[in-house]
N, C-alpha and C positions, 0 to 999 in steps of 0.2 A: 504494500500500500504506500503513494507515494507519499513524503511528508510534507510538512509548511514551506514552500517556497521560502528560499532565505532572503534576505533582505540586502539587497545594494548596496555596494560603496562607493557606487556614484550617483549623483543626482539624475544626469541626463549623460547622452550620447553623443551630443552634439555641442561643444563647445566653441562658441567664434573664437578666428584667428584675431589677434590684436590688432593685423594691419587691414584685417574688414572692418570692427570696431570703427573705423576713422572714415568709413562711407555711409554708414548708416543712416539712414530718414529713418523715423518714427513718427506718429502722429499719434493724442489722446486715445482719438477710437482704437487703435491698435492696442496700446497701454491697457485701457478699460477693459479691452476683451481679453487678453491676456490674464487681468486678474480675477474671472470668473470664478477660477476653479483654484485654491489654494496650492495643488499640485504640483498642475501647469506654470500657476504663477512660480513657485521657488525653482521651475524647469529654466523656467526664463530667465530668470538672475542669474542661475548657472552660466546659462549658453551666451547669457551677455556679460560674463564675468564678471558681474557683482557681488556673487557670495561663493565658497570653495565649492567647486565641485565633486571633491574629494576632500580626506579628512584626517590625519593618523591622531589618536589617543597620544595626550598629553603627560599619561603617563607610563606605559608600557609602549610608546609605538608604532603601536600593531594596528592597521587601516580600521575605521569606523564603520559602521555601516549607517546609513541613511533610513530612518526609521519616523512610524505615525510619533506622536506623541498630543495630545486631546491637548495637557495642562501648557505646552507652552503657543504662544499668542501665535506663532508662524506654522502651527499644525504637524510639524515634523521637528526631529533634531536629531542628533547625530550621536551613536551608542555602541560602546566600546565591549563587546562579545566575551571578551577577555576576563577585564576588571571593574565592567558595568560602569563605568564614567560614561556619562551622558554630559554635551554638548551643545550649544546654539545652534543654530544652522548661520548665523549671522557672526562664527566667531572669525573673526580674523578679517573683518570687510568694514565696509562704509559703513553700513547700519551697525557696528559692533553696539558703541555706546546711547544709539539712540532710542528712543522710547515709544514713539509714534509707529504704526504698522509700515510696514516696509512700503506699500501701497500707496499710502501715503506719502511717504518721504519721497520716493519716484516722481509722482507725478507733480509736488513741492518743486523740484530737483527740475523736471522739464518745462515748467513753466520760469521757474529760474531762467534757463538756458536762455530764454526765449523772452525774458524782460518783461513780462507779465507784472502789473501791478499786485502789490499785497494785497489790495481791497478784491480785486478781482480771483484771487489764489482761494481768500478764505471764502468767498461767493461758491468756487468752482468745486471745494473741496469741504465746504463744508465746518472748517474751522472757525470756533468763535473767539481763540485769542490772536492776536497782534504781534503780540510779543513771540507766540511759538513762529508764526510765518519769519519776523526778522529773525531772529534768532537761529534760523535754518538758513536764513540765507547767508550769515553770516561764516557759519558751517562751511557753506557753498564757496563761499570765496576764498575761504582758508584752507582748500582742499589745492585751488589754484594757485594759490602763492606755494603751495610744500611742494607743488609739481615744475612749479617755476625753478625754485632756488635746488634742485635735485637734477636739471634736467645742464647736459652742456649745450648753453645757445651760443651758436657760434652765428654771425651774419657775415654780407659780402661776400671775398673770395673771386669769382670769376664764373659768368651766368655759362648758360649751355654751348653759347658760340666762341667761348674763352676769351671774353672781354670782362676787364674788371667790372666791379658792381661798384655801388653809387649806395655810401651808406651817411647821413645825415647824424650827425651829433651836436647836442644843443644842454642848454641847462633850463629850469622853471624855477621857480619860487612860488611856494604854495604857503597858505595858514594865516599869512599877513596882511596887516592891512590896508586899505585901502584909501590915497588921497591924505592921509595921516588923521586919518578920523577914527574913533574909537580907541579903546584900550591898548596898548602897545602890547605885543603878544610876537615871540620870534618865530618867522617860520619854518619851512623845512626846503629847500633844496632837494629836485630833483634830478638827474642824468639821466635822457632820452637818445636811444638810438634806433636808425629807423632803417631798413633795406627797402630803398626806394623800386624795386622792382616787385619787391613779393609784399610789400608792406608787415614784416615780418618784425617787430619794435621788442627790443630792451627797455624796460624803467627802472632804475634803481638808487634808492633815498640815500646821499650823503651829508656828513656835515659840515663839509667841506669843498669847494671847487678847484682847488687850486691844480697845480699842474700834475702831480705827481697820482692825486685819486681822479683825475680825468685819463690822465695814461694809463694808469692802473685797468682802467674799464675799457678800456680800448682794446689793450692786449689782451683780457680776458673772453672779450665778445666780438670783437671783430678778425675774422681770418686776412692775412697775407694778400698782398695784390690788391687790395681793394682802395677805390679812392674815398679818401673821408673827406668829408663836407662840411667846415663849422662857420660861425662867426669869427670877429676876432678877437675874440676876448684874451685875455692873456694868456690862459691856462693852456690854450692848444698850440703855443709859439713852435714846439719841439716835436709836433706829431708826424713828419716826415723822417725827422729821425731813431724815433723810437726802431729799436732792437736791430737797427745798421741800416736802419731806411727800408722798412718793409712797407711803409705804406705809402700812398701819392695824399699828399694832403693840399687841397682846395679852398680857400677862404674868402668867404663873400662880408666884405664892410659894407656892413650895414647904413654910415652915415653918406656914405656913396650913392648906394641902391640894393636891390633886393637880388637883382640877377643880374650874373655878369655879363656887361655889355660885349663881350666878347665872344665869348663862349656860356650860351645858354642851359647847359647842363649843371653850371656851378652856382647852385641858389639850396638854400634853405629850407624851401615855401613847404614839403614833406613833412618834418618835424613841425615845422608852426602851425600846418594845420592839426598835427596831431594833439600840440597842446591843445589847441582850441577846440578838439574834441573831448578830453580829458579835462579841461571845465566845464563846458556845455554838462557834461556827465555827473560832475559831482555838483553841479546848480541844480539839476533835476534831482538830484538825492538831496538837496535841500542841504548840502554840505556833509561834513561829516567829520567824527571826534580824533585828534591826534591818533590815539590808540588803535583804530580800525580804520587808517588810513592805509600803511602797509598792504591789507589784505583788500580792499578797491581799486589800488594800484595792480597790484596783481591781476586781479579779473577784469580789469579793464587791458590792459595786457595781454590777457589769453584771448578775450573776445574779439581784438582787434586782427589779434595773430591768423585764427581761424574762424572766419567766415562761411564757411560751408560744411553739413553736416554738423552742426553744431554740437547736437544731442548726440550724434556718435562720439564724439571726438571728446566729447565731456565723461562718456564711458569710458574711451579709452585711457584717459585722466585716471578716472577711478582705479583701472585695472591695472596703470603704471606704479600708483600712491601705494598699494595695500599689495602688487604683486601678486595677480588670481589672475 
C-alpha cells in the first residue's frame, strides 16, 4: 500500500533567471490573480525570487522540506524531518522582518515602483494607517540605496563604436536656504555624475568639494578613456591628470556660456537638468528630513538609472540584496 506522498524541498520548479528578472512587465490584474490561491501565491515568490526556494535546517543542515502549516499567516513553512525545526517561509528574504501579509507588501512595493500616491495605495489596498504606507516606503528606498553602495558602478569608458563616452560631473547644494531668509541651517553637498548617453547617474553626499574627494569619485566611478565634462570650479583643475592622464577632461565657464562655442559636445546642460529633476522631486515630496535624505537620493538614483521594466528590475534588486 502506497504511503503519504513526502513533502518537497522545493517550492516550485520553475525559478526565473536573474537576467529575465530585468524584463519583466507585470500588471495589478496579474499580481491579484496570482494571489488567489495561497499556494500559487508562495509559487510565485519563488519563481520570482523573493522568498528561498529551497531551505537547509539551521541546525543540522540537512535540506527542509516545504510543508502546510494552518498556524502560520503565509499557510506553509518550512520543516526540518530531522530535528523538527520548523521555519518561515519568508526567512532569509524581503519580507523576513515584516509584519503585513506578503500580499500586501507586493503590491505596496508595485505601486511604489510606479509612484503611486499614498492616498491612493491605502484607497487600493485597503489600509487605514499613513504611517504603515510611509513607513514601507521608506523600506523601499533603503532596499535601493544597500543595492546602490554594494553594486560596482562604473560609467563612461568607450560606447559600442569605440569612441569615448561623455560623462558630466557637477556638484548641488541641498538643505539651505534660500535668499538668506529663514533660520541658518548648513546644508549638504552633493557629487553628480551622469553618462550622457545611457543616462546612467552616480549621487553621492560629501562634506566636502574640494579637489582631492572630487578625484576620489572620479576614479572610483568613472572608467579610462572617457571625457569628463565639468565646470570650472576649482576642484576639477587636475582631472586630466589624474592616475598619468587617463582621462580627457573638458570644461565649460560658465561666466562665458553654457556650451562651447566651438565644439558643441562640451556643455553641462545633462547634469543640470538632472539637478532640476532631483528638486522638482523632493518639492513634490514636500521636502524631506536630513536623516532620510541619503535613502531618496538613492531611489531617485535607481529610478532615473532604469526606466524600463521597472517592476522587474526592482525584483531583481531584491534578488541581488538578500541573494535568492
Amino acid at each position: 500500500m502506497a504511503g503519504r506522498p513526502r513533502a518537497p524541498i522545493t517550492i516550485t520548479g520553475n525559478v526565473i533567471p536573474r537576467n529575465q528578472l530585468d524584463v519583466l512587465d507585470c500588471t495589478p490584474r496579474t499580481l491579484y490573480s496570482a494571489m488567489e490561491n495561497k499556494l500559487e501565491w508562495l509559487q510565485w515568490l519563488a519563481e520570482h525570487r523573493l522568498i528561498r526556494n529551497v531551505n537547509s535546517c539551521a541546525t543540522c543542515q540537512r535540506p527542509m522540506t516545504f510543508v502546510r502549516r494552518a498556524e502560520s499567516p503565509d499557510g506553509h513553512s518550512w520543516l526540518c524531518n530531522t530535528c523538527n525545526t520548523r521555519t518561515s517561509v519568508r526567512t532569509g528574504s524581503f519580507f523576513a522582518k515584516c509584519v503585513l501579509s506578503t500580499e500586501k507588501i507586493v503590491m505596496m512595493l508595485f505601486y511604489w515602483v510606479f509612484e503611486v500616491k499614498c492616498k491612493h495605495v491605502m484607497l487600493f489596498e485597503e489600509l487605514t494607517s499613513w504611517d504603515t504606507v510611509v513607513n514601507y516606503n521608506n523600506f523601499f528606498r533603503l532596499e535601493c540605496r544597500n543595492w546602490i553602495l554594494n553594486q560596482a558602478y562604473d560609467l563612461g569608458g568607450f560606447d559600442t563604436n569605440g569612441d569615448p563616452s561623455y560623462v558630466e560631473v557637477d556638484e548641488s547644494y541641498f538643505f539651505h536656504r534660500k535668499y538668506h531668509r529663514g533660520r541658518y541651517r548648513r546644508g549638504t553637498w552633493v557629487v553628480g555624475l551622469i553618462e550622457r548617453h545611457t543616462g546612467r547617474c552616480w549621487l553621492e553626499i560629501v562634506q566636502r568639494r574640494d579637489a582631492q574627494t572630487l578625484e576620489q569619485i572620479i576614479m572610483n566611478h568613472i572608467l579610462p578613456g572617457t571625457i569628463v565634462v565639468t565646470d570650472a570650479w576649482r576642484g576639477y583643475v587636475n582631472v586630466n591628470t589624474i592616475n598619468g592622464g587617463v582621462y580627457t577632461h573638458e570644461v565649460v565657464v560658465h561666466a562665458e556660456n553654457f556650451v562651447d562655442p566651438v565644439d558643441a559636445e562640451i556643455h553641462t546642460e545633462t547634469i543640470e537638468g538632472l539637478w532640476m529633476q532631483v528638486n522638482r522631486k523632493l518639492r513634490y515630496q514636500s521636502g524631506t528630513s536630513r536623516g532620510l535624505f541619503p535613502s531618496y537620493l538613492s531611489a531617485f538614483q535607481w529610478r532615473y538609472s532604469h526606466k524600463v521594466h521597472v517592476f522587474g528590475q526592482y525584483l531583481r534588486l531584491l534578488s541581488d540584496n538578500y541573494n535568492i
